[in-house]
C-alpha positions as CSV (number, residue, x, y, z in Angstrom):
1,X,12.2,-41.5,31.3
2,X,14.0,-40.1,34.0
3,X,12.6,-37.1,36.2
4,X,16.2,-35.1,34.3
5,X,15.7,-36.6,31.4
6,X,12.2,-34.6,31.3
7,X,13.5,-31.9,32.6
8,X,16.1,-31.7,30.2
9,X,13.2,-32.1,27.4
10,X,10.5,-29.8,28.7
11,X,9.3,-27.4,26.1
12,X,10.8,-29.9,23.5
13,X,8.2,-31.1,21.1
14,X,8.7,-34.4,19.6
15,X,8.7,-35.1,15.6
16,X,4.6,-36.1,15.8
17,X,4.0,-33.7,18.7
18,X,5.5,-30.9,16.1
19,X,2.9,-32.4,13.6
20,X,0.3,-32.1,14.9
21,X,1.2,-28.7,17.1
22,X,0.9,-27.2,13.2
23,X,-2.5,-28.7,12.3
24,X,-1.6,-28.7,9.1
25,X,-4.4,-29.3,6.8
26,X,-5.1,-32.0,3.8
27,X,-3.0,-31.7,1.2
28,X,-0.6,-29.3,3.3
29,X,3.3,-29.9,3.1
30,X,6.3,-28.3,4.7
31,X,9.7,-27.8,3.2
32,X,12.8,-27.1,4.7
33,X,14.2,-23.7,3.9
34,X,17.2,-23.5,6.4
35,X,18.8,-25.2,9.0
36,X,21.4,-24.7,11.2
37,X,22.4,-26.5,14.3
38,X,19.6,-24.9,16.4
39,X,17.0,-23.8,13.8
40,X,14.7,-25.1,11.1
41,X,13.1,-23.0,8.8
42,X,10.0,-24.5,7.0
43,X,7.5,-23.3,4.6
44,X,4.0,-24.1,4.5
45,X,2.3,-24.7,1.4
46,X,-0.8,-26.2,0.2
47,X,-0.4,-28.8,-3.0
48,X,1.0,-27.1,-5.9
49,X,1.5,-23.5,-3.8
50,X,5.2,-22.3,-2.2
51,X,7.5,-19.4,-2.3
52,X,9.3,-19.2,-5.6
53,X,12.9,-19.6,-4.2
54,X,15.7,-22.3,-2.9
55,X,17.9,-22.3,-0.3
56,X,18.4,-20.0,3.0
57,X,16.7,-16.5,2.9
58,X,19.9,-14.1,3.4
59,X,17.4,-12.4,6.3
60,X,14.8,-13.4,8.5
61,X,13.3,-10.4,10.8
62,X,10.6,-10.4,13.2
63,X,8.9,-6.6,12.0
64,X,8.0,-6.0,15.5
65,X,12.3,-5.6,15.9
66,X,13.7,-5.0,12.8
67,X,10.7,-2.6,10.4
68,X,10.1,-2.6,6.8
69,X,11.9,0.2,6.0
70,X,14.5,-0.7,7.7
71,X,15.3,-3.7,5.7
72,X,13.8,-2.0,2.0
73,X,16.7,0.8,2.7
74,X,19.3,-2.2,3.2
75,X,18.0,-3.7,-0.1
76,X,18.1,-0.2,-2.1
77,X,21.7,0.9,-0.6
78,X,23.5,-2.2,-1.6
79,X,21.4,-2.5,-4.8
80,X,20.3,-6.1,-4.3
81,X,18.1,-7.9,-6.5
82,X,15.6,-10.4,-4.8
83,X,12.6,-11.5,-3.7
84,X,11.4,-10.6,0.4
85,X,8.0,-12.5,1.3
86,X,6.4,-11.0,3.8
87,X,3.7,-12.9,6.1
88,X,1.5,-11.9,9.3
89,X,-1.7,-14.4,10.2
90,X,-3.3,-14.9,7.5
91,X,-1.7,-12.1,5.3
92,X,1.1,-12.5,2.8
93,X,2.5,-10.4,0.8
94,X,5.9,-10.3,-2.1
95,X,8.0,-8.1,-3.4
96,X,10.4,-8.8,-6.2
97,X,13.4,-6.5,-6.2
98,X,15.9,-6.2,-8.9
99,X,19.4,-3.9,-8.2
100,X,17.6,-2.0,-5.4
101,X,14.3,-0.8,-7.1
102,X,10.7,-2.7,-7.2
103,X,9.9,-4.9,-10.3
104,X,6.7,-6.1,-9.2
105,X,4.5,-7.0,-6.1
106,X,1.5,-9.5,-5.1
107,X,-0.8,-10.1,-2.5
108,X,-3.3,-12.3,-1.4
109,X,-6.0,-10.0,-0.1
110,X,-8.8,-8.9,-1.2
111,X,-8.1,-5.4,-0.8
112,X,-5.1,-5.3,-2.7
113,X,-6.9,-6.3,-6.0
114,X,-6.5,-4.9,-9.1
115,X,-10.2,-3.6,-9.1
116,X,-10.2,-2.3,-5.2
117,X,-6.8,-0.2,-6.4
118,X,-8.1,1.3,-9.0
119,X,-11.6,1.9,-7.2
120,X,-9.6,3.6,-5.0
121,X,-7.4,5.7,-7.5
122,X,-10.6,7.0,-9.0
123,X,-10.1,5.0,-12.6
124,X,-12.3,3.3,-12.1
125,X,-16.3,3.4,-10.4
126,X,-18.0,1.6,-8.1
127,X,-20.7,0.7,-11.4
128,X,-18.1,-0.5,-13.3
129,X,-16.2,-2.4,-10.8
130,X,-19.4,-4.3,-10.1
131,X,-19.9,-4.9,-13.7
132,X,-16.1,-6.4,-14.5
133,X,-16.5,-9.0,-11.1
134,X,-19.4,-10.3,-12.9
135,X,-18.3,-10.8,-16.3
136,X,-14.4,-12.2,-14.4
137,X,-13.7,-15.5,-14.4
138,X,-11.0,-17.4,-12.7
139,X,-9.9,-18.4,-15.8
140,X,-9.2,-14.8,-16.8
141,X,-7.6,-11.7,-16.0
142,X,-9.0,-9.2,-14.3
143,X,-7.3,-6.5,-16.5
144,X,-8.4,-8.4,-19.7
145,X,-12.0,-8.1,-18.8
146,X,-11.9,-3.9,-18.1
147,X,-9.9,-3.7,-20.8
148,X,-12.3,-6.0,-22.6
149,X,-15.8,-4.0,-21.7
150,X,-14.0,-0.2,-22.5
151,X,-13.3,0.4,-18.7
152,X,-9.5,1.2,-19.3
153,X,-7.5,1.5,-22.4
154,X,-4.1,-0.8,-22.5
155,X,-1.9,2.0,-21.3
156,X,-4.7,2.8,-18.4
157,X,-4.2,-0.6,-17.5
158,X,-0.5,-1.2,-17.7
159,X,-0.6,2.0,-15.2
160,X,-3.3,0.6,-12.9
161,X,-1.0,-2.2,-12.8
162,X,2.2,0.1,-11.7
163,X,-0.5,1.7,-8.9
164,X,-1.3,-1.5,-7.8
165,X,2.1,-2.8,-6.7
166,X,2.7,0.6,-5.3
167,X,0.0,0.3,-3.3
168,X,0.9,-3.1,-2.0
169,X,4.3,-2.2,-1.2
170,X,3.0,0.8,0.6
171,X,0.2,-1.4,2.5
172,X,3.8,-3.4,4.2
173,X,4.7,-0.2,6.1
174,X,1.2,-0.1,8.4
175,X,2.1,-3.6,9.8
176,X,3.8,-3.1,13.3
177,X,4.3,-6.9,13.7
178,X,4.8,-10.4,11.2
179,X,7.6,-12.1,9.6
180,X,9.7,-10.9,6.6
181,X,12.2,-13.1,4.9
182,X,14.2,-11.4,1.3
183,X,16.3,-14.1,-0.5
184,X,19.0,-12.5,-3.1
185,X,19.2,-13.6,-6.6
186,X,17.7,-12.8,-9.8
187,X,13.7,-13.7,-9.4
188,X,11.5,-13.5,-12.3
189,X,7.7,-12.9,-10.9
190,X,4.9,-15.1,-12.4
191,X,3.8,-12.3,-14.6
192,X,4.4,-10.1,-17.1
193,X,4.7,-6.6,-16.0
194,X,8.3,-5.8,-14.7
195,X,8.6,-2.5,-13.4
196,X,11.7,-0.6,-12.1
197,X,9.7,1.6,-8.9
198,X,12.2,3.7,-6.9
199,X,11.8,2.1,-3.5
200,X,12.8,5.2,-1.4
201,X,9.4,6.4,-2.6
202,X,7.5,3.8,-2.1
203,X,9.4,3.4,1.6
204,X,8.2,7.3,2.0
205,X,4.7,6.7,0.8
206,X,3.8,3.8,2.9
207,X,5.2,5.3,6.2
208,X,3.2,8.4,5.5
209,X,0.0,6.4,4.5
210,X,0.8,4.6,8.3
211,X,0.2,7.6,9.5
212,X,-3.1,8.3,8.1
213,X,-4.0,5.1,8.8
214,X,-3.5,5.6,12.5
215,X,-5.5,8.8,12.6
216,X,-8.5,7.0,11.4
217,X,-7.9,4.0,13.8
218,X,-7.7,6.7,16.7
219,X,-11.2,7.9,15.2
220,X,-12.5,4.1,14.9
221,X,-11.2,2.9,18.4
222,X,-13.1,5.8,20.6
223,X,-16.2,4.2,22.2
224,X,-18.4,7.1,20.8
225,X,-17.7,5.7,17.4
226,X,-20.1,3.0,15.9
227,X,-20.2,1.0,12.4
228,X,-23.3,1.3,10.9
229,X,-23.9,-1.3,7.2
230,X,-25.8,-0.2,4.4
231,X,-27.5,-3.6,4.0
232,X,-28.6,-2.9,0.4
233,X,-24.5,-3.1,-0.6
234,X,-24.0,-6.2,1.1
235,X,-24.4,-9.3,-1.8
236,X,-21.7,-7.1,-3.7
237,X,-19.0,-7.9,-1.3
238,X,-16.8,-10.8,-0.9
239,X,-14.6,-12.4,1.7
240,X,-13.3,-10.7,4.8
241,X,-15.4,-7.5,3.4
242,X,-18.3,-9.3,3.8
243,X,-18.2,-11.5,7.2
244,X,-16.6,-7.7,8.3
245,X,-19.9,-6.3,7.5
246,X,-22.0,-8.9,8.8
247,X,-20.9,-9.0,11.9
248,X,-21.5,-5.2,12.3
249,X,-24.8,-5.0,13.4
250,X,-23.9,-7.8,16.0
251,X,-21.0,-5.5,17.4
252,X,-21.2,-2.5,16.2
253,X,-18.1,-0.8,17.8
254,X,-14.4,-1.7,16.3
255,X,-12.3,-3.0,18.8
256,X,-15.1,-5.3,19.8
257,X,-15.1,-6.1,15.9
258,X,-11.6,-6.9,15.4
259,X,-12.1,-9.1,19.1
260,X,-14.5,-11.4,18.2
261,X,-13.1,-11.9,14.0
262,X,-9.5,-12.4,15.2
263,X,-8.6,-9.4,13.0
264,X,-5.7,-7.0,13.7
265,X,-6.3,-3.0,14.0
266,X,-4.4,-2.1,11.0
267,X,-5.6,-5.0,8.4
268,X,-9.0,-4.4,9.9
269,X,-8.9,-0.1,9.1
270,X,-7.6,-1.0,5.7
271,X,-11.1,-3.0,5.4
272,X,-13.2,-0.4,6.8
273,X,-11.9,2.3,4.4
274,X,-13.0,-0.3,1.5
275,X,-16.4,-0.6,2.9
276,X,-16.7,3.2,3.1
277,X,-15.8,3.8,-0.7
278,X,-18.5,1.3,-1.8
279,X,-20.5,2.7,0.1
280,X,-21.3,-0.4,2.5
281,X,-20.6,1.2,5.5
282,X,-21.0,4.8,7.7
283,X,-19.3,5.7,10.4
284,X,-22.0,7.2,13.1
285,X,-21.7,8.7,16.8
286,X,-23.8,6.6,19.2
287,X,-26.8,8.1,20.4
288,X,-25.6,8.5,23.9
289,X,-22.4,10.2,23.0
290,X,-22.2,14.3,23.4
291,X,-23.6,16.4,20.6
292,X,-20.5,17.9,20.0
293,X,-18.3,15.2,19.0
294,X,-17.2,14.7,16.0
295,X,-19.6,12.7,13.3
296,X,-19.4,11.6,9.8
297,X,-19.6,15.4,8.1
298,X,-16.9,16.4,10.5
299,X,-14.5,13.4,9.8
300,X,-15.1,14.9,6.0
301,X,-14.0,17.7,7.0
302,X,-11.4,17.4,9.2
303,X,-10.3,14.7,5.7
304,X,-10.6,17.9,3.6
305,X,-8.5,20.0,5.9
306,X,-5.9,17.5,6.0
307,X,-6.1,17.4,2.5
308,X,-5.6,21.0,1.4
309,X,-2.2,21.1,3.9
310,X,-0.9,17.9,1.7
311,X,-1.7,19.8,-1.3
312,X,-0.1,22.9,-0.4
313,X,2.7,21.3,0.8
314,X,3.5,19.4,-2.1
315,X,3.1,22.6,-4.7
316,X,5.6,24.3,-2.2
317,X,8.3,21.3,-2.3
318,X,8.1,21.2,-6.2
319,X,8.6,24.7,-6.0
320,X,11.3,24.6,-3.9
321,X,12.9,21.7,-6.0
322,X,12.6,22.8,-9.2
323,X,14.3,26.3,-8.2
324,X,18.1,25.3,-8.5
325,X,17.2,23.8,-11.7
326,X,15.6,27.0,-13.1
327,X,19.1,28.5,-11.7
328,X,21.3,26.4,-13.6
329,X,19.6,26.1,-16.9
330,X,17.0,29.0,-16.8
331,X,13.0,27.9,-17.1
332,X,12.3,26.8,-20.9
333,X,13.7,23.3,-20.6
334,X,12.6,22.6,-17.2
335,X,9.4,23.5,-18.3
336,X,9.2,21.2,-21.3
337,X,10.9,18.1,-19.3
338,X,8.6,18.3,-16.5
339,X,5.0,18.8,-18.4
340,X,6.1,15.7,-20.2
341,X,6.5,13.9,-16.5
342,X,3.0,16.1,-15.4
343,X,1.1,14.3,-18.8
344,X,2.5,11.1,-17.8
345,X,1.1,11.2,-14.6
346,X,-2.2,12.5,-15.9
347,X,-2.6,9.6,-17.6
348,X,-2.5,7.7,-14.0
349,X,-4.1,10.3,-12.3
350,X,-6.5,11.9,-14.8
351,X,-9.4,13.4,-12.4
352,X,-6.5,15.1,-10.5
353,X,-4.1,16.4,-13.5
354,X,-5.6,16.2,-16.8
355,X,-5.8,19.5,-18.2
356,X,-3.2,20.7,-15.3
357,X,0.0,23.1,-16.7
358,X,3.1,24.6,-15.2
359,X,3.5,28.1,-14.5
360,X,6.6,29.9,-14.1
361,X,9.2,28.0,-12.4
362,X,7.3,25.1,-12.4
363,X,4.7,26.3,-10.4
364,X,1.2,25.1,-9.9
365,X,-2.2,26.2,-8.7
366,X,-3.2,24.5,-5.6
367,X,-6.7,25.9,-5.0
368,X,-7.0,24.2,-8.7
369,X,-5.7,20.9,-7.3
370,X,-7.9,21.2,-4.3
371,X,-11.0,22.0,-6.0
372,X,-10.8,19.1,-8.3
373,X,-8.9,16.5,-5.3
374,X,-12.3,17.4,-3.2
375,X,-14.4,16.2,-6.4
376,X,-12.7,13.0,-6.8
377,X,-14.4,9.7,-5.9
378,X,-13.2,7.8,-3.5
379,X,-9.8,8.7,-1.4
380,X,-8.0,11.1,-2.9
381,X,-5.3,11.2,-0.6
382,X,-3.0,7.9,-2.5
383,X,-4.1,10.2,-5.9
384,X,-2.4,13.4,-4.4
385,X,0.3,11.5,-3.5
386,X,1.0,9.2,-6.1
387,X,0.2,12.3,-8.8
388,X,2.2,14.8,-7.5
389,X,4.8,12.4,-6.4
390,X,5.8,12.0,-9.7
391,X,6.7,15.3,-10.5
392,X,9.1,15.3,-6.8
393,X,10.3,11.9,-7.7
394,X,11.2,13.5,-11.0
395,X,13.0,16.7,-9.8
396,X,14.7,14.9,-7.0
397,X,16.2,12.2,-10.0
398,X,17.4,15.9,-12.3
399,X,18.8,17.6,-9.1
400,X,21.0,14.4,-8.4
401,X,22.4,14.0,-11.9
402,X,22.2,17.6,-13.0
403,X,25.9,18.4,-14.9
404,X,25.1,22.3,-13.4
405,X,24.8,21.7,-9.8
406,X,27.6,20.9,-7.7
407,X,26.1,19.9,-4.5
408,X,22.7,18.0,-5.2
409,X,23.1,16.5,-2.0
410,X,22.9,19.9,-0.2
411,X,20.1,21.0,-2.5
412,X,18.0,17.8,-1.1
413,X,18.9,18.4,2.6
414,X,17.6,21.6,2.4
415,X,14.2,20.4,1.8
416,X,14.6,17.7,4.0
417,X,12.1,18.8,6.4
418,X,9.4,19.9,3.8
419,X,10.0,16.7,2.5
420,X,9.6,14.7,5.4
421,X,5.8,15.2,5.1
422,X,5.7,13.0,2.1
């Protein structure tokens, strides 16, 4: 070959070169997914594994450039039905779509099980948690064997389910980087629950649970924070959870954590705060750090305080949404329509709402709702949200198609700002 001629091919890899460049692994195969004249997509798969779709994806985005919500809003807008697969590292994530809304969503990590969710919800404790991994088998559904032992009744589970692929479309929105690829066409998911989950919600959600997740990375990343493992804890946890927790005591601070495991910030949090609920990890202040800064109790607190503002905040935007209503058609039926929409969610949400009623104008108590938010196990933050989001979910849906209000999109804006919180 000719010194041009290897000019001309630097940074070229040949056909084995490219092979071998993607170590792939026994039993490993790639398929083409699109090609054009200067660009091959492929998929990699182990035997018997791939993405459940043919032919080019419609969009192919780097996350880093083009966000989440950016490309959730153009599926909603245009109403598209789909399915956008969504990988970063090891992380992958899907999200079925059908005329703009969410039909279903999976995941393949460990956080985003079935049993972590609900752990997390407060359905279910860390006792019986524990007790369903040992009686599940591969073989079996996880929500068979809760159902199976008296954990959850079959409506519990079917909305442990809906929280679940809530939770795993709101999990996309904390990734700042990774691939995302949304084929259109009609895709029927391997399963079968088929929901119909308003995706500006879910888009709203997961931005605002970024946001909490970067507070607690800003508290995780300061030097005077350490990772300390409740050793006792540590044969109940599996995969990343538990070489996470193992390497601890080695490290002990987090960015030196996420260094030496190869894991990124975000995916690494997410872990952390699993670890914390099951009690397998505290967050302490090193020894040589000043006596003032801020330790385990005051991270509580400074929780709680955030806590009661979300709480308030969302009593005052029901409030504010369910006025116009109250306007048009006076109290009564608003009353009866929306306690039906506040016992639904109860049954999702019971430690939060079950027993909760509607005052005058739809009004609610929030001391009440703090009080028993501050008793809940777990985080009660997703519970606050998902709960109460119902009931502004619900009003926003009667303001739009209310016969008695002529501009619903005025009505909305005017609470844009309240609502931006959420």
């Amino acid at each position: 070959m000719s010194q041009s001629e290897a000019e001309e091919t630097k940074g070229f890899a040949s056909p084995e070169g490219l092979v071998g460049g993607l170590d792939l692994a026994l039993g490993e195969s790639l398929r083409i997914l699109a090609a054009g004249p200067r660009l091959v997509l492929l998929e990699r798969a182990a035997e018997g594994e791939g993405l459940p779709v043919e032919g080019p994806p419609a969009i192919c985005a780097e996350v880093s450039c083009y966000p989440l919500s950016d490309l959730f809003q153009w599926v909603e807008t245009g109403s598209r039905s789909g399915y956008l697969h969504f990988s970063h590292r090891g992380h992958s994530k899907s999200v079925y779509l059908h005329r703009g809304e969410v039909v279903f969503a999976s995941s393949n990590q460990l956080v985003d099980r079935l049993g972590e969710s609900l752990l997390r919800a407060g359905v279910l404790n860390l006792e019986q948690l524990r007790e369903a991994q040992r009686c599940f088998s591969p073989e079996a559904r996880m929500g068979k064997v809760l159902v199976e032992r008296g954990f959850l009744t079959p409506r519990e589970l079917w909305n442990g389910v809906k929280y679940q692929v809530e939770e795993i479309v709101r999990s996309l929105f904390a990734y700042s980087a990774g691939q995302a690829w949304f084929w259109e066409g009609e895709f029927q998911p391997d399963n079968v629950v088929r929901l119909s989950l308003p995706t500006h919600r879910l888009v709203s959600e997961g931005l605002q649970r970024r946001e909490e997740l970067a507070k607690f990375l800003a508290v995780l990343e300061d030097e005077r924070v350490r990772l300390a493992v409740v050793k006792e804890v540590d044969a109940e946890l599996s995969g990343p959870e538990r070489a996470l927790a193992r390497t601890i005591p080695e490290e002990g601070g987090f960015p030196a954590l996420c260094e030496r495991l190869g894991l990124d910030r975000e995916s690494a949090a997410r872990s952390v705060q699993l670890l914390r609920l099951v009690g397998a990890v505290k967050l302490m202040r090193a020894e040589e750090a000043e006596s003032d800064f801020m330790t385990a109790g005051d991270l509580e607190d400074r929780d709680n305080e955030g806590l009661r503002d979300t709480i308030q905040g969302l009593v005052k935007l029901i409030g504010e949404l369910a006025a116009p209503i109250v306007a048009a058609d006076g109290d009564d039926g608003l009353q009866e329509r929306l306690s039906s929409t506040l016992e639904d969610a109860a049954t999702r949400f019971p430690g939060l709402l079950n027993g909760v009623a509607l005052g005058a104008g739809a009004s609610l108590d929030p001391e009440q709702l703090i009080d028993r938010a501050l008793r809940l196990p777990g985080d009660p933050e997703p519970q606050v949200l998902g709960g109460l989001g119902e009931l502004v979910a619900y009003l926003e849906f009667e303001i739009m198609n209310h016969p008695g209000i002529d501009d619903p999109h005025g009505v909305l804006a005017a609470v844009a700002e309240l609502r931006k919180g959420f």
